[in-house]
N, C-alpha and C positions, 0 to 999 in steps of 0.2 A: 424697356424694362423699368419697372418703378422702385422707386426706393423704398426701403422696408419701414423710413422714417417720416414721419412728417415734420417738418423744420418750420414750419408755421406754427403747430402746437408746442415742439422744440423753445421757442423764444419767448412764449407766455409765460412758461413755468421755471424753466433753466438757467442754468448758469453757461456759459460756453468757452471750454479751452482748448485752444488752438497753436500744438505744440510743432517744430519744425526740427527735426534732427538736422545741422544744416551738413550738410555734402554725403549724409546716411547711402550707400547702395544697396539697391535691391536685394541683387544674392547673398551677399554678406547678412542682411539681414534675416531673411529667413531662413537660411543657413545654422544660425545661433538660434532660431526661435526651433528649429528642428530638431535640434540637438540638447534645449531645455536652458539655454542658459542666459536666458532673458527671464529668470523666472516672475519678476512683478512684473511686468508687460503681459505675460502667458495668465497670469491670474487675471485681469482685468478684458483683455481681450483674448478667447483663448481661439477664438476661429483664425489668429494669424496675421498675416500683409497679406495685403492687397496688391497686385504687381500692376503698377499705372506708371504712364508717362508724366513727364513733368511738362510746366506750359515753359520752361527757361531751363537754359543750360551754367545760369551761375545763381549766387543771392538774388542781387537787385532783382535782376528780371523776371525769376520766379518769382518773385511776393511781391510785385508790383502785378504780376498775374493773379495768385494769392489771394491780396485784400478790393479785387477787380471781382472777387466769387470764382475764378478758374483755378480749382483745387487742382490737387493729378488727375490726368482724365482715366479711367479704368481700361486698362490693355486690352480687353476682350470686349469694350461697349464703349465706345467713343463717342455716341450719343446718348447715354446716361444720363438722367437729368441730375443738375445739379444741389448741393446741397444750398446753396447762397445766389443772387444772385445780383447786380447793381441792372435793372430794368434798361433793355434795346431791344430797339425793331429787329425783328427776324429772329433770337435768337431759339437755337435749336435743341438747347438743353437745359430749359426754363420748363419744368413741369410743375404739377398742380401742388407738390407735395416740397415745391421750390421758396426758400425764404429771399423773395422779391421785394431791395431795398429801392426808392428813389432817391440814392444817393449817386454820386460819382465813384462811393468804394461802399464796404461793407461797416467798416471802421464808425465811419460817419453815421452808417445805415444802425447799426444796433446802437450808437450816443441818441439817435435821434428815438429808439423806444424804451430811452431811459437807462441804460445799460453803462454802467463806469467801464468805460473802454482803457485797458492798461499793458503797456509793452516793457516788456525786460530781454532789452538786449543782447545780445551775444559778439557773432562776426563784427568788422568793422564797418559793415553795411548801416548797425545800428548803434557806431558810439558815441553818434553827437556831438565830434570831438571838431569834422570839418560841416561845409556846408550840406557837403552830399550825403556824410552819415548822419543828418538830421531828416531827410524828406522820410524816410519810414518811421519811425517813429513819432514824426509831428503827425500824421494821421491820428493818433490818439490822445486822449484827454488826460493822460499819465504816460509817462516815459523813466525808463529805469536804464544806463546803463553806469558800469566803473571797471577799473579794468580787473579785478577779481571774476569780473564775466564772460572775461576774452579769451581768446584759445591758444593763450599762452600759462596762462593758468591750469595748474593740475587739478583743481579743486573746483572749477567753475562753475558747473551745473548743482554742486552742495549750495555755491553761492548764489545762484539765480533761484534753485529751487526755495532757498530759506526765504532770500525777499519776497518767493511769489505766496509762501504763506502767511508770511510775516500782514500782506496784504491781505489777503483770502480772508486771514483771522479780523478784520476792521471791514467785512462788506456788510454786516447787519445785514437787512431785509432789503439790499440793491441789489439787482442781478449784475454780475459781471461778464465782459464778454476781454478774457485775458487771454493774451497772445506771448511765447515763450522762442527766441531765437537760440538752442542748445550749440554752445560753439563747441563742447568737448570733442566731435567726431571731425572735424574741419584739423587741416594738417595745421600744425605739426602733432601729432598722436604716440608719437614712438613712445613715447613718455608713459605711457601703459599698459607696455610692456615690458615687462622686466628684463633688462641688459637689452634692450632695443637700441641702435642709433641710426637710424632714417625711419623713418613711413612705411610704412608695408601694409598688405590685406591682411595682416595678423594682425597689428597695433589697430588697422580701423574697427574690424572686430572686439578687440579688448575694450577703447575705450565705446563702443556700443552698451557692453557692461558695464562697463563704469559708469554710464549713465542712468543706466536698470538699474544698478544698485543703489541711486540716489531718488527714486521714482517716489516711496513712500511720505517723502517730506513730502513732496506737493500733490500728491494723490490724498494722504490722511487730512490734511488740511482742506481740501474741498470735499471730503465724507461729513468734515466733521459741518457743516454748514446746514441750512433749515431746508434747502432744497437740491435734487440731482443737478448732476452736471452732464452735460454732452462734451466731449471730447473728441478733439481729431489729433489725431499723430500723425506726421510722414514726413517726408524728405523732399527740401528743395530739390535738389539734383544731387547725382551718385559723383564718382570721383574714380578717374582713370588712374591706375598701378603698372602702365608699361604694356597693356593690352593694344596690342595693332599700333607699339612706337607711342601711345597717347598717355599724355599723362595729367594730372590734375582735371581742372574742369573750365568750361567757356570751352567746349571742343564738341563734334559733334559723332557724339561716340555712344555705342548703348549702354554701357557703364555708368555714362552720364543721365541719359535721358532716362531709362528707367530705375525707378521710385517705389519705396513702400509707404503703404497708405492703413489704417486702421481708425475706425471710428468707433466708439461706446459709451454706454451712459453710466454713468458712476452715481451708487444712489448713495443716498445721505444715511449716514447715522444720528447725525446730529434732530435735536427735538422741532417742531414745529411742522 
């Protein structure tokens, strides 16, 4: 099956945002996208998620898969080709319409076509606070985290989202290729639910909204820019509520493993 994109013409002309709801689950998500109450997500992509596997069942591992070019693979076509890809022998989901880096990651691959590569951290995978929450984020040639970003924060994704326009608004005529770790849906969540005290598939749902509803700050800020953006959304890995004894995630559960996935291009308003 071919992709309906070419990501080769993708990187001559675009900008490219690559957003990760982190511990997001499938059904929960299109659950809310069914029922309408993701409504700036629905305006932007209105064909929905994507139901795909993740390559990792926690952070690190998926976005070490991630910025390797192994997005989620799509539940129904396993052999899809890929949208990205860092160049090896044999592989089986490098098509024509595949943006084929010689780099060891993607990260490196789009700095190396000129592209200001910039991360704004979330989970503590990316707070650069030890050594190990540096290795993701030193992939990139800008790194963002504080703890107003972390998911103890009620406000967080306001705060990642403002820096990532605050940045957006200073790219002039550079293309950016900006990567966004959203810690809001990663437990603890109760917190957005009104009279909530533990975690539940209710709180994970709410703060799903609550992330919807902070969408506009970083969506109008890359409209307002001289060229479209390509956009990926999806979910490192889902998160277990007690289904089959399992809970959280680093477990090998379908909860976990599957992912919602949406890609779109967001065209400019802005002049040029």
């Amino acid at each position: 099956m071919e992709q309906a994109i070419d990501m080769n013409s993708v990187v001559k002309h675009m900008h490219v945002l690559f957003v990760t709801l982190d511990s997001l689950r499938y059904d929960v998500a299109v659950n809310l996208f069914n029922e309408g109450r993701t409504q700036h997500l629905q305006q932007y992509s209105p064909g929905g998620w994507q139901q795909c596997h993740s390559p990792g069942n926690f952070t690190y591992a998926a976005h070490h898969a991630f910025f390797a070019g192994f997005l989620p693979t799509p539940a129904t076509n396993a052999k899809a080709p890929r949208l990205f890809a860092a160049r090896f022998a044999g592989s089986e989901t490098t098509g024509s319409q595949t943006q084929v880096f010689d780099t060891p990651d993607i990260v490196s691959g789009f700095a190396s076509l000129g592209f200001r590569t910039i991360c704004i951290g979330g989970v503590g995978f990316f707070n650069k606070q030890t050594a190990l929450g540096q290795v993701l984020p030193s992939l990139f040639t800008e790194s963002y985290w504080q703890p107003s970003y972390g998911v103890t924060d009620r406000d967080s994704t306001r705060h990642q989202f403002e820096q990532a326009a605050q940045l957006v608004n200073t790219a002039g005529n550079q293309q950016l290729f900006m990567f966004i770790n959203v810690s809001a849906i990663h437990q603890p969540n109760y917190f957005y639910l009104p009279g909530a005290q533990t975690d539940t598939l209710q709180s994970h749902g709410a703060a799903l909204q609550y992330v919807d509803s902070q969408l506009p700050i970083l969506l109008e800020a890359f409209r307002q820019q001289h060229r479209d953006t390509f956009c990926i959304f999806c979910s490192d890995h889902g998160t277990a509520y007690g289904e089959n004894n399992y809970y959280g995630h680093r477990v090998g559960h379908s909860t976990v493993w599957e992912v919602p996935m949406t890609t779109f291009i967001l065209k400019k308003t802005g002049n040029g």
